[in-house]
SERORO-592106 format. One record per atom (N, C-alpha, C): residue number from 1; x, y, z. Coordinates in nm, 3 decimals. Layout:
N
(NUM, (X, Y, Z))
...
***
This chain:
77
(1, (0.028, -0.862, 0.699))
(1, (0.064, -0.783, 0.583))
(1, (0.129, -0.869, 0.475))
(2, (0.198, -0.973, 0.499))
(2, (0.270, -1.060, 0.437))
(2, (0.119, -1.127, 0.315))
(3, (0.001, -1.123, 0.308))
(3, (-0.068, -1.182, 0.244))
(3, (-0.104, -1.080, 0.163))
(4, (-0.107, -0.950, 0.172))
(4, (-0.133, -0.824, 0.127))
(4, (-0.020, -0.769, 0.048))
(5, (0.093, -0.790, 0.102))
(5, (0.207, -0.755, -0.034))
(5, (0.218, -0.853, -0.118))
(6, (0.207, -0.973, -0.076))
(6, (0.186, -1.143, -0.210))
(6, (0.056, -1.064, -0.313))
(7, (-0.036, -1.076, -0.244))
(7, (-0.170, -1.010, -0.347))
(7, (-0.125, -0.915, -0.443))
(8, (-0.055, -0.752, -0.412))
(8, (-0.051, -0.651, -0.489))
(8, (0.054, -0.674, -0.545))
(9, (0.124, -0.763, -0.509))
(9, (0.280, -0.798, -0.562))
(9, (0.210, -0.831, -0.724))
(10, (0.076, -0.925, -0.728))
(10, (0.021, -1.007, -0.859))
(10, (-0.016, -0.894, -0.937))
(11, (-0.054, -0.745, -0.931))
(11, (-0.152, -0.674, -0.985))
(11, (-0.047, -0.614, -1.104))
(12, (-0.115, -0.577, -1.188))
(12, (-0.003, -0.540, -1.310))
(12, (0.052, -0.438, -1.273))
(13, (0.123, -0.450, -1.320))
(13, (0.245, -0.320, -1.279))
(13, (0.336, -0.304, -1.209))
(14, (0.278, -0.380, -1.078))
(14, (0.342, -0.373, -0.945))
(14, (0.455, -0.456, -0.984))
(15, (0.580, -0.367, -0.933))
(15, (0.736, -0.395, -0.979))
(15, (0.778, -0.488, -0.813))
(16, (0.732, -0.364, -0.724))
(16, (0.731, -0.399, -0.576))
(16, (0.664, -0.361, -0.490))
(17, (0.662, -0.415, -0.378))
(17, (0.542, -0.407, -0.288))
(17, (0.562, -0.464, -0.167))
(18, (0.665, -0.371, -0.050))
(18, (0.660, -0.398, 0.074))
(18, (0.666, -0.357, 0.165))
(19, (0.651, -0.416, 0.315))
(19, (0.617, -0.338, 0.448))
(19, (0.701, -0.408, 0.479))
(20, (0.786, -0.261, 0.562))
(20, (0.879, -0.311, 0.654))
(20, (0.799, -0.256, 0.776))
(21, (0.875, -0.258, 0.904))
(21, (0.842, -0.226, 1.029))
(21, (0.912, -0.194, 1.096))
(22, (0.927, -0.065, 1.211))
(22, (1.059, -0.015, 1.265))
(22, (1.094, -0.085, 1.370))
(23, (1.225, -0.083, 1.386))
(23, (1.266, -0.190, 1.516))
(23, (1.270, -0.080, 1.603))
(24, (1.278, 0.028, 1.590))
(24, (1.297, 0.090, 1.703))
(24, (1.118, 0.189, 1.742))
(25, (1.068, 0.130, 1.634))
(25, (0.956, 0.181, 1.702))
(25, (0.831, 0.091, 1.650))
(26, (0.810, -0.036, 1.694))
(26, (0.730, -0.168, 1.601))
(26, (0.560, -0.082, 1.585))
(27, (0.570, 0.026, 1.615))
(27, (0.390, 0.074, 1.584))
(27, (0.427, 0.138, 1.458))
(28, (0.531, 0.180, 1.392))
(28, (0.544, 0.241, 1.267))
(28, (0.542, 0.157, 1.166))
(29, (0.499, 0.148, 1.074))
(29, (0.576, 0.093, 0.934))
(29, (0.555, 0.195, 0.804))
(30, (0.623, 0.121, 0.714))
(30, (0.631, 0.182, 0.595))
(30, (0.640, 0.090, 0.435))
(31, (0.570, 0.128, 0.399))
(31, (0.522, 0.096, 0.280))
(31, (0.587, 0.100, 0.151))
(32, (0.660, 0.054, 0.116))
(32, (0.787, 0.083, -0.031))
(32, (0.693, 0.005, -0.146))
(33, (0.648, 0.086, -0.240))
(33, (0.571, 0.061, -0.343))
(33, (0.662, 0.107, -0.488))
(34, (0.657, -0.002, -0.619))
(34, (0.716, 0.116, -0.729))
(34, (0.606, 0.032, -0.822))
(35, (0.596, 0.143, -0.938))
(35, (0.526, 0.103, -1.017))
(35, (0.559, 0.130, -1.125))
(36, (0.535, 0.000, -1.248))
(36, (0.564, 0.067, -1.389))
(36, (0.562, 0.194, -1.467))
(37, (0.389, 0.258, -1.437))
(37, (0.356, 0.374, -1.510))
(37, (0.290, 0.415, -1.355))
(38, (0.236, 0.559, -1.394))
(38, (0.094, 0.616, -1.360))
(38, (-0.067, 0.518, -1.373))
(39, (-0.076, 0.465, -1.505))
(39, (-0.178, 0.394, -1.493))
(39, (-0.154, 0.279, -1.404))
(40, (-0.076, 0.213, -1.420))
(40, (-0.083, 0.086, -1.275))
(40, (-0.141, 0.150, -1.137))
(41, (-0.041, 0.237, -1.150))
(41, (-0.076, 0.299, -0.988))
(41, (-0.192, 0.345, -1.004))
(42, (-0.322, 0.399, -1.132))
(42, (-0.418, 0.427, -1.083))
(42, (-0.516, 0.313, -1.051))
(43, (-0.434, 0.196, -1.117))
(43, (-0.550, 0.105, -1.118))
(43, (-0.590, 0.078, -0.977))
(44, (-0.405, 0.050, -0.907))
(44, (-0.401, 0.008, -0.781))
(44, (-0.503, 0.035, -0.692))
(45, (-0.482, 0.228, -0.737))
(45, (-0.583, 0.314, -0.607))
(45, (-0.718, 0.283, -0.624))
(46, (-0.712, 0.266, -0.743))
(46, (-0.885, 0.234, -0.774))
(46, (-0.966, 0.140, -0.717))
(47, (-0.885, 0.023, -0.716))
(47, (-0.892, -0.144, -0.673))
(47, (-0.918, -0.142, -0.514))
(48, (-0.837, 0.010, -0.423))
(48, (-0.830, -0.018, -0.302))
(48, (-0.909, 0.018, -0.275))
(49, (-0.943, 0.149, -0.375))
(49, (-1.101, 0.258, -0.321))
(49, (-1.224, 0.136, -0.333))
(50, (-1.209, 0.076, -0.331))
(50, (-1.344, -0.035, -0.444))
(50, (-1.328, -0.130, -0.318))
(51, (-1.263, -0.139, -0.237))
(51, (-1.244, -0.299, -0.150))
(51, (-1.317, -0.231, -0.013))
(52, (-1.348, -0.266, 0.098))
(52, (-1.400, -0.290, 0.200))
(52, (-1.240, -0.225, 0.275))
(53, (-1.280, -0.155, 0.413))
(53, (-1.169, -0.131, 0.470))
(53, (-1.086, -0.262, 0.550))
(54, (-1.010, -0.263, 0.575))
(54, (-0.898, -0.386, 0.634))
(54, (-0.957, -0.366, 0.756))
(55, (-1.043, -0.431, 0.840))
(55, (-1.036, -0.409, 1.018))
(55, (-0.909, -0.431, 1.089))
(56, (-0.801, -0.534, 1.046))
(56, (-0.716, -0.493, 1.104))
(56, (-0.577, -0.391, 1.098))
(57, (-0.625, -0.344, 0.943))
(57, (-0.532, -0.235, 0.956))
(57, (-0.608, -0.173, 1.015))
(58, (-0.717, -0.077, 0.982))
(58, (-0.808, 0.008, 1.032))
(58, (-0.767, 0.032, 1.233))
(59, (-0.762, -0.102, 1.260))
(59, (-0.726, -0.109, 1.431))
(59, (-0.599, -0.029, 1.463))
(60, (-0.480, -0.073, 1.399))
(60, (-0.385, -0.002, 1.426))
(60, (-0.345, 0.147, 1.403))
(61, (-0.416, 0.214, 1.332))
(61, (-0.434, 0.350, 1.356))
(61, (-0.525, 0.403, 1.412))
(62, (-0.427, 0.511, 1.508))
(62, (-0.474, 0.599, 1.616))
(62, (-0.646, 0.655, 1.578))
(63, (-0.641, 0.688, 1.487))
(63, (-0.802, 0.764, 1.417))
(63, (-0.877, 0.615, 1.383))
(64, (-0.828, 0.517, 1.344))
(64, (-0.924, 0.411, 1.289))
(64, (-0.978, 0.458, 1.159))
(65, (-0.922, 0.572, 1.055))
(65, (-0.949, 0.585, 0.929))
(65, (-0.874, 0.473, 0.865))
(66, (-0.905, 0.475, 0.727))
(66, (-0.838, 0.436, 0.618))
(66, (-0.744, 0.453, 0.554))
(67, (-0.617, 0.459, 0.545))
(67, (-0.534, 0.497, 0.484))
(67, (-0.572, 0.567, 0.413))
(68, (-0.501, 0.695, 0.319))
(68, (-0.520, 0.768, 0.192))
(68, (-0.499, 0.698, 0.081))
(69, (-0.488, 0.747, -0.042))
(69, (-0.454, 0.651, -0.120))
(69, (-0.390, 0.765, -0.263))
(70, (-0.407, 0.888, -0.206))
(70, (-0.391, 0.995, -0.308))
(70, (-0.224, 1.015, -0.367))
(71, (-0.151, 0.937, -0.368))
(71, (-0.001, 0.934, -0.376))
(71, (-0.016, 0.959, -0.522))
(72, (0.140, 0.965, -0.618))
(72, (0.109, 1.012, -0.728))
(72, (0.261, 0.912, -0.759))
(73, (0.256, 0.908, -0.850))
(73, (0.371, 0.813, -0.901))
(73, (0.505, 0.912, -0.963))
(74, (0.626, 0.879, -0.938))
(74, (0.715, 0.927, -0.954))
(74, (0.840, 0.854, -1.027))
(75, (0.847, 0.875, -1.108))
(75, (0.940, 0.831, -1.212))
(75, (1.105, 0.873, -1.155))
(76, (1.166, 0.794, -1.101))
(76, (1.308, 0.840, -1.072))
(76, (1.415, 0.776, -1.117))
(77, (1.400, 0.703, -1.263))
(77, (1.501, 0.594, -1.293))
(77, (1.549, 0.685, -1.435))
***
């Protein structure tokens, strides 16, 4: 994942972009994303809908889907 938050870290907008992982449960993680506007974040989703799925994310979930990508951006500053 460490090559995957460097990458989106570059994409415009992206303020931040990281995965942590639970110590108390190492099959979880979580994803802390912020973004300038709405449009960054659509570009983001757009960029991901457009790429090939990750096989090794894809492995680590139980279903072997794709992540969603339908999140919506939230302005809290």
């Amino acid at each position: 994942m460490a090559g995957r938050c460097r990458a989106v870290q570059q994409e415009p907008g992206c303020q931040q972009f990281e995965v942590f992982q639970s110590i108390l449960d190492p099959d979880k993680l979580v994803v802390l994303e912020l973004w300038a506007d709405q449009a960054a974040l659509d570009a983001h989703a757009q960029a991901n809908a457009a790429q090939p799925p990750n096989q090794a994310l894809a492995a680590l979930r139980a279903d072997g889907t794709r992540p969603r990508e339908d999140y919506v951006y939230n302005r809290t500053r």
